[in-house]
N, C-alpha and C positions, 0 to 999 in steps of 0.2 A: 336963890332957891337951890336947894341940895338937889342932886337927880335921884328920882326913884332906881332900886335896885331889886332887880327880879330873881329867886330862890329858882333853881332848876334842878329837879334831879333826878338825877343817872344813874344806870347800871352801875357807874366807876364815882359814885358819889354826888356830892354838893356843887354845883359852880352858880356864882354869881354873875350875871349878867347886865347888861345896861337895858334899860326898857327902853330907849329912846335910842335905841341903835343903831349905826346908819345902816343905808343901804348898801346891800352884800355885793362885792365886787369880787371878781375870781382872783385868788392870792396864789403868790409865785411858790411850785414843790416841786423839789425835784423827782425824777422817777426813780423807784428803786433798783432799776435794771436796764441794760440796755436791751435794743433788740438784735442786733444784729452780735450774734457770738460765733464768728468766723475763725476769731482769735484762738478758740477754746475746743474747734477741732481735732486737734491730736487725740487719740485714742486714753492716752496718760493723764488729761484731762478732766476724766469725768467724776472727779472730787466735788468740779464749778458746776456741773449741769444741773443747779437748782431748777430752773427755770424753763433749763433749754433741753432739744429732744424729745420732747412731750409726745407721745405720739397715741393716739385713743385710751385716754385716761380714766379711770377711775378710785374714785376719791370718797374718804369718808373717815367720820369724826371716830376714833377708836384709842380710849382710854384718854392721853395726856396731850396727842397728836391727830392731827390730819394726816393721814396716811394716804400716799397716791402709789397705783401702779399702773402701770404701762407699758408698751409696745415697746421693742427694744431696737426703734427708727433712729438709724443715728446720721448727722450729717456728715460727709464724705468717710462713711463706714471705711477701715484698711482691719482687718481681718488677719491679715499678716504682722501689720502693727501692734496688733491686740494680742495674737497669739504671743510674740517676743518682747508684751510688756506686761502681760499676763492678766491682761482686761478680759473678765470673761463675757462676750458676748454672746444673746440671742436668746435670755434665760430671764426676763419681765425685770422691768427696771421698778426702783423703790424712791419714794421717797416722803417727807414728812416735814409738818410745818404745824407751829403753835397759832399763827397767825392769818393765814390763808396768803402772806405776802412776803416772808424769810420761806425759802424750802431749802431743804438738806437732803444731799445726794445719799444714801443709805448702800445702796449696793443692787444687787440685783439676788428675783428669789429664789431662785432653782442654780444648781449648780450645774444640770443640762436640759436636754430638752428629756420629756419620760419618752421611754424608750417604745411603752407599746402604742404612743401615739405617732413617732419614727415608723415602725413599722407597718402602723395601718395604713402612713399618708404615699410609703414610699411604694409599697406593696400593692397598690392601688392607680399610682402617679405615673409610673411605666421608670419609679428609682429618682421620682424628681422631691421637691418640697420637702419639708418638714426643715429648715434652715433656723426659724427661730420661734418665737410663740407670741402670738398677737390677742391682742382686745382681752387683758385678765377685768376679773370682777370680783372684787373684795365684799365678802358678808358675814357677819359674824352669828353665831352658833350658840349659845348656853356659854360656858368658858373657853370656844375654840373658835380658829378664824378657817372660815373656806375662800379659796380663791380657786376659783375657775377660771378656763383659760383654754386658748383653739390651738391646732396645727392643722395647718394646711400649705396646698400645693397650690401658688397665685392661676390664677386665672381658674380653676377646678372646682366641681362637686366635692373633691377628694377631701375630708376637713373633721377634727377631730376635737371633740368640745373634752376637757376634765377637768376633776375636781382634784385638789389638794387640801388638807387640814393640817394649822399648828396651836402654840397654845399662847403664841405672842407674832402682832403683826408684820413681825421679821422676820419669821421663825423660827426653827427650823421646818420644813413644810416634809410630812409626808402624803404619797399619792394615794386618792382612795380610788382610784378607776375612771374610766370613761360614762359621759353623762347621754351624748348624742355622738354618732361616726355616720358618714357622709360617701358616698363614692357616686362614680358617673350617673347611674342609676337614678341616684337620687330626686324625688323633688326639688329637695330644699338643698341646704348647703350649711356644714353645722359650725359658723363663724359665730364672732359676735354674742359672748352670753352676758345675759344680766338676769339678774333673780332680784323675784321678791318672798321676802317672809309676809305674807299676808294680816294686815293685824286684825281684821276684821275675822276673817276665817279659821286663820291659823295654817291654810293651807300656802304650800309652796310654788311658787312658777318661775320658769327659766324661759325668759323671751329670748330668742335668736334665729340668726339667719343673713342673708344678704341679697343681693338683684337674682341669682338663681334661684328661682322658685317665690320670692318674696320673702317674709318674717315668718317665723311661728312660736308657738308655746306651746310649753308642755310642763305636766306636772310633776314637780317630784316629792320625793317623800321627806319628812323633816327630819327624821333621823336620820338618813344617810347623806340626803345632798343628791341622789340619783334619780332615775325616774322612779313614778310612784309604779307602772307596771314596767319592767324589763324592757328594752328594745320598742317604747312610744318612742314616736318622735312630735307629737303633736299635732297641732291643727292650724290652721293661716289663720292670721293677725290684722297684714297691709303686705301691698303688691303692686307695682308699677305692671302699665302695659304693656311694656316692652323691658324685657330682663337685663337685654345684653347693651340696651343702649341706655334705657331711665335705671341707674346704676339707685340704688336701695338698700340700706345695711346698717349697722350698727344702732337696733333697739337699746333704749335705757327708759326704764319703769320706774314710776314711782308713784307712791300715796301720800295726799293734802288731807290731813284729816279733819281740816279748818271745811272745806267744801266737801267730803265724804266721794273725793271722785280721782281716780285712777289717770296717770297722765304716760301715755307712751310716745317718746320725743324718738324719733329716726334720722337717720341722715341719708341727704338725695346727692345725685350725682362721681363728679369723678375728686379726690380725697385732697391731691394735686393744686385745683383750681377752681371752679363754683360749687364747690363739697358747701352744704346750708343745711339746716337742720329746721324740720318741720313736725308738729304736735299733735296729737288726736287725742281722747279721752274718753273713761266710759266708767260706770258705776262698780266691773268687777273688773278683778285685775286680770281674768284670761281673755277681757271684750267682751262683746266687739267692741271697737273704738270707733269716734265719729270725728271727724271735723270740725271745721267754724263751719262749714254749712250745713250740717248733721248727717255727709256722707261717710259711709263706712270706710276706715281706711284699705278694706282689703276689695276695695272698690278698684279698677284701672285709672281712676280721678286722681289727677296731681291734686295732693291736699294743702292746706294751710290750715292754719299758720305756717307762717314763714317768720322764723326767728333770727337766727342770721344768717350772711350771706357774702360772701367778699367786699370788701369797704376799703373806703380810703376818706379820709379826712385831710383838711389843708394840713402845712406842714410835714408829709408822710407821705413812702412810697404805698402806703398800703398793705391788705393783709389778706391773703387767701387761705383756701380750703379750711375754713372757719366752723368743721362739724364732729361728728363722733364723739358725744359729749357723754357727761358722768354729771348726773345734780342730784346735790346731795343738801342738808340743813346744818348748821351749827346748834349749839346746847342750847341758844338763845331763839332756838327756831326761825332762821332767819334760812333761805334758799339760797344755793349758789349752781352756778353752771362753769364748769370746767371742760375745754377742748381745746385742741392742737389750733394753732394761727399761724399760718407758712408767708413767712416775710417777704416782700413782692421787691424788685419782680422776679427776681430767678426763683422763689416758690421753693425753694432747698430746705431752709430753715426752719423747725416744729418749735415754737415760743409756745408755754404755757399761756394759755387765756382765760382767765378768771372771773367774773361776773357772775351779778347779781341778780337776782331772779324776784319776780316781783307778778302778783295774780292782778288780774283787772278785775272789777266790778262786774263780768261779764264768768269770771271762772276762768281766764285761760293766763298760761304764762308768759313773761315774756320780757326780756335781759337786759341788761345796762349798755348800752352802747359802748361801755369803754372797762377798762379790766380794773379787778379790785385792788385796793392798796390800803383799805382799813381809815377812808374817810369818818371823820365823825359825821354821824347824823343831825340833821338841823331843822328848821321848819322855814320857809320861806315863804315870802310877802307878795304880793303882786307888784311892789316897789321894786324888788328884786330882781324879776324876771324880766324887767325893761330894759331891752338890750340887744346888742348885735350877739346873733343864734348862729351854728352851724346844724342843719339840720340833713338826715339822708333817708329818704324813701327804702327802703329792702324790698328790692324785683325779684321775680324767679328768675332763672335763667333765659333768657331768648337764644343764644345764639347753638348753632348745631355744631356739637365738636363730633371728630373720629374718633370712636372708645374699640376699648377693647373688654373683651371681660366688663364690661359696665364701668370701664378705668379710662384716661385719659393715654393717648399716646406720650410717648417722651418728647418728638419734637413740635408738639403743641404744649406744652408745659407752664407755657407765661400766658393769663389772660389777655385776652381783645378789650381794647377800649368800651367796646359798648357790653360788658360782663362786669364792668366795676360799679356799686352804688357810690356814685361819689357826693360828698357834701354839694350842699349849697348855702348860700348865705342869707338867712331872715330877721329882717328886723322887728323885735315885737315894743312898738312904742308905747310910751307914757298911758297917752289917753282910750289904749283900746285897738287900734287899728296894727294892720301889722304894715310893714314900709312898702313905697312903692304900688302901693291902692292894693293889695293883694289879699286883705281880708280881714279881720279882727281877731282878737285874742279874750280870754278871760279865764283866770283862777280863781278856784272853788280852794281860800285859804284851810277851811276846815280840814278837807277830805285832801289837801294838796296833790288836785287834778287841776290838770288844765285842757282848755277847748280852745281848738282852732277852727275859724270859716278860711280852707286856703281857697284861694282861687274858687271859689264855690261850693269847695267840698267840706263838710265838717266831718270835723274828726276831733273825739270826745276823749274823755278817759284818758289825757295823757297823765302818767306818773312819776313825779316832780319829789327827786330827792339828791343828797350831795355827793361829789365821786371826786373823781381824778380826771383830769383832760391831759394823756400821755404824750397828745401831740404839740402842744405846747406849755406842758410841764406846769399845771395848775390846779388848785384844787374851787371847784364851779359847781354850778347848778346844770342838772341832766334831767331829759326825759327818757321815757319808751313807752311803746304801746302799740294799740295797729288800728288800720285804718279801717274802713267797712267793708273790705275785703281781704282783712286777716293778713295783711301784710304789715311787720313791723316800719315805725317810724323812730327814727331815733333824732336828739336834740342834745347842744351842749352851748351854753352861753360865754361866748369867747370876749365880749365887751362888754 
């Protein structure tokens, strides 16, 4: 008898497939990149840094390219080196990628830092800060690209938000002014901006801020990029109880127009070591935002979701300060989240971390446990999923570190054993149960969710799509999702 043959088709056309297919076993890929680029420190270097150096990014699809900028973090920074090889640092790093998994080192966008932002952090600082320009955020205009972007003095109120406009995401960039400025005084602290063009409104909002004072927004005007009245600085967003020690920073906005609801993702703690990024939401884009349990984020309440959080899977030393993210969609509307991933255990190294972004049934979001590399998409069976699991619970932090500034000390730098989520191993067998009497399993092939009874607890809604497994160099079947208390769970089938 001939085998039936199944017509499938794709965005990228026709493929033929076997209807009688066997069951999917994870096949050998290698990874695109490594992680550890110690080699590619030399300052002369930074032709390779696709990848690496990432440090609070922001990304987005403009014209032919994904276009990313960022923090100008480098590893074992020589400034002397640089000067005598004529690498200009300290001026927002560039780069760009067709694929979301080749990137191209571009250059960086300013030729220095602007000078009346020098002036205000230094003039303010008692002559300290203003050294490079951190957290830019790329958005574009009618036919022109703005990118905004802080100076400030570490550990300080002292801190200076502006804007720049070109007519290509390379530029040439000219300054159009300061957006928000900051000194001791202050409430807030003018780090960290992101904006949104509002599509629903048309109106503008520039979230930012950090553990000084909390987050805020304010509005600005669309034609310029500034604020809509002179000298606002806004109004609180989300807020930690404690400033100096529940470290709070780096707002990124965005609108689902699929759910009509406004998502403002933050990053908690020190940037270092349990740096984790957690979500709230709300109907308009200046808030208020709510939680999973519909507290306000500008509430003293540690919120969740908890999206990620320092991780380590078998095989790998693991990955810290996994926050300060940038999420953004492709043409095909598909979400992604990009943030810094500091290679464990000396925590030195900023790898690009790339993932996918995926809504529950519930409205909230929440990532691929493993970074993108442009798997195909597939549908999977409950044949499929029969198999030895690596699975990892995402905890907030427990343990009490000495911060500084809402920062980690230097000679606490490497995580504690009990600050890591580390895998564990679960078998979800044939007939339903999972190994070891620990509970049952079931997929909902239509909707491809799946539900677990672990140990007593159900947990629903896991989403069940195809990725990359970096730590053992395969391409498998993954979850994500969170548990009844808005913590993520992540899954990857290793046999």
């Amino acid at each position: 008898m001939r085998k039936m043959l199944c017509v499938v088709v794709t965005s990228m056309g026709i493929l033929f497939a076997n209807c009688n297919s066997p069951v999917f076993t994870p096949i050998a890929s290698p990874n695109p990149w490594q992680d550890d680029y110690s080699f590619l420190s030399s300052m002369d270097n930074y032709r390779l840094w696709g990848t690496y150096n990432v440090h609070d990014p922001s990304c987005r699809k403009l014209g032919d390219y994904y276009y990313m900028y960022s923090t100008d973090a480098i590893l074992g920074e020589n400034r002397q080196e640089a000067e005598e090889k004529n690498v200009p640092l300290g001026y927002i790093q560039v780069r760009r990628s067709k694929d979301l998994v080749k990137w191209e080192f571009v250059g960086w966008a300013f030729p220095e830092i602007p000078q009346e932002a020098v002036e205000w952090v230094r003039s303010h600082a008692g002559g300290e800060g203003a050294t490079n320009i951190w957290a830019p955020y790329i958005i574009p205009f009618g036919d022109k690209y703005r990118l905004y972007y802080c100076v400030s003095a570490f550990g300080r109120k002292t801190s200076y938000i502006g804007m720049a406009e070109a007519a290509s995401p390379e530029g040439p960039w000219t300054q159009r002014g300061c957006v928000v400025k900051t000194n001791e005084a202050s409430v807030m602290n003018a780090i960290d901006p992101s904006v949104m063009a509002d599509p629903v409104t048309g109106k503008w909002w520039m979230h930012y801020g950090s553990f000084f004072g909390g987050l805020y927004c304010v509005e600005l005007d669309p034609e310029t990029g500034l604020p809509a009245e002179e000298g606002d600085q806004g109004h609180l967003t989300a807020r930690r109880a404690n400033y100096q020690k529940d470290n709070l920073e780096a707002p990124e906005i965005i609108y689902n127009p699929d759910l009509k609801q406004y998502y403002l993702f933050v990053s908690y703690d020190p940037l270092m070591t349990t740096y984790n990024v957690r979500v709230g939401r709300s109907d308009k884009a200046e808030g208020p935002f709510v939680d999973f349990s519909g507290v306000e984020l500008k509430d003293t309440t540690n919120n969740f979701p908890i999206l990620t959080a320092p991780y380590r899977f078998h095989n790998h030393p693991g990955w810290a300060g996994t926050a300060h993210c940038s999420v953004f969609t492709s043409d095909e509307g598909q979400y992604f989240m990009a943030h810094q991933g500091r290679l464990s255990p000396h925590n030195q190294m900023m790898d690009l971390h790339l993932r996918q972004v995926f809504f529950t049934p519930d409205g909230w979001p929440v990532v691929s446990p493993e970074r993108y590399t442009g798997c195909v998409s597939r549908k999977f069976s409950a044949e499929d999923m029969a198999g030895e699991w690596e699975v990892i619970r995402i905890q907030e932090p427990a343990y009490e570190r000495r911060l500084q500034a809402g920062q980690i000390l230097w000679e606490e730098g490497q995580l504690k054993e009990e600050e890591w989520n580390v895998s564990h191993l679960l078998s979800l067998e044939k007939n339903g149960n999972l190994g070891e009497n620990k509970g049952t399993w079931e997929l909902l092939e239509a909707k491809q969710l799946l539900s677990l009874t672990l140990e007593g607890e159900i947990i629903n809604n896991l989403i069940i799509f195809a990725g990359h497994d970096w730590e053992n160099e395969k391409e498998t079947v993954l979850f994500t999702g969170l548990d009844s208390c808005g913590r993520s769970i992540w899954g990857k089938r290793i046999k």
